[in-house]
N, C-alpha and C positions, 0 to 999 in steps of 0.2 A: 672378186678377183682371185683369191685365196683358192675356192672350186673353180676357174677356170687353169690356175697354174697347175693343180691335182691331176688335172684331167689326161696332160700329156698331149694337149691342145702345142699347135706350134705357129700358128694361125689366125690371130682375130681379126675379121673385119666389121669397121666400126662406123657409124653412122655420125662419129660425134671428133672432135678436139679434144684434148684435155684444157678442162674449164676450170675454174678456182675450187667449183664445188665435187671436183674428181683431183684435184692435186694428187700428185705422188702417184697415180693410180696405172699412168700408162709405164713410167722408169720401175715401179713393183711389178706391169707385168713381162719388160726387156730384163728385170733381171730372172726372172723366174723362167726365160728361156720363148716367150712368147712373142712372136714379132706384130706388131699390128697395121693395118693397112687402112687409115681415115679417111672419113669421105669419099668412099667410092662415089664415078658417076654411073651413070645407065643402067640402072641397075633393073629400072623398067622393062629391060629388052630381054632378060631372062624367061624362059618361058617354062620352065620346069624348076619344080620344090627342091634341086639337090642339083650341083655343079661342084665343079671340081677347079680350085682357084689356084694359079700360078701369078707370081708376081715377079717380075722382072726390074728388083733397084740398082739402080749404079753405086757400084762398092765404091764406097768411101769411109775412112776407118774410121771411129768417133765419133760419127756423125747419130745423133738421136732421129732427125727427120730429113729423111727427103723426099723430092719426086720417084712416082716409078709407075709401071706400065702394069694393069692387071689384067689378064688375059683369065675369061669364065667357060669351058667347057661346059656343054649341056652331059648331063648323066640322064640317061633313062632307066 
């Protein structure tokens, strides 16, 4: 978590929840400036190794989680 805040990463998408055995793990990386996006779906539909992800959440201030819209551009 520590190497992906370094990075200047502003972006994780994440396959997983925060589970008991990741506590703290997702609020370490909102504070550390990194926004994450869980459980993406279709991710099958991708059809090349590099895309370019925009995510569209409805602002809502204090809110740790909510729904939002991820839209995958193919990069060639």
């Amino acid at each position: 978590m520590r190497w992906t805040v370094g990075t200047g990463v502003h972006l994780l998408v994440s396959d997983i929840y925060e589970s008991p055995a990741l506590h703290g793990v997702f609020v370490d990386l909102f504070r550390g400036g990194v926004a994450t996006l869980c459980h993406p779906v279709r991710l099958d539909c991708l059809t090349t190794p590099r895309v370019r992800v925009t995510v569209l959440p409805v602002a809502y201030e204090g809110a740790a989680q909510i729904p939002c819209r991820a839209v995958a551009e193919l990069v060639e």
